[in-house]
Steps between C-alpha positions, in 0.01 A plus 500: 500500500289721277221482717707583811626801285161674505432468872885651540414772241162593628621461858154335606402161407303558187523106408487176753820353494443131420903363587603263670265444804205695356575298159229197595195419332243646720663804546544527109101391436405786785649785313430448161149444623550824644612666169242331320203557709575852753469774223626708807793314520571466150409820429798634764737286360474627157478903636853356658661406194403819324676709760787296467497511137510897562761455746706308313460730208523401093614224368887464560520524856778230520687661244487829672557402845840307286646783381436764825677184704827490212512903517512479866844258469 
């Protein structure tokens, strides 16, 4: 569900979901044709993951988000 996680995080779909019944071949083939060959494409997917990686701040983000949720209990 890492994948799914971005979309959720970014609250837009920065990544095709390819689960369940968008996991078949040509569905699969179309995409990473589009990654491969659409620098426009490409080139907003990877803009995407740097704002998450901003978003999501330095390394240790699971750790963090651990111990606010224990401190809350």
């Amino acid at each position: 569900m890492l994948f799914r996680s971005v979309n959720l995080i970014m609250d837009k779909p920065v990544i095709r979901e390819l689960i369940q019944n968008n996991c078949r071949k040509e569905i699969i083939i179309t995409e990473l044709q589009k990654i491969l060959h659409d620098e426009t494409y490409r080139s907003q997917i990877i803009a995407d993951y740097k704002a998450l990686r901003i978003k999501l701040g330095e390394t240790g983000m699971v750790d963090r988000i651990g111990k606010q949720m224990v401190s809350l209990i």
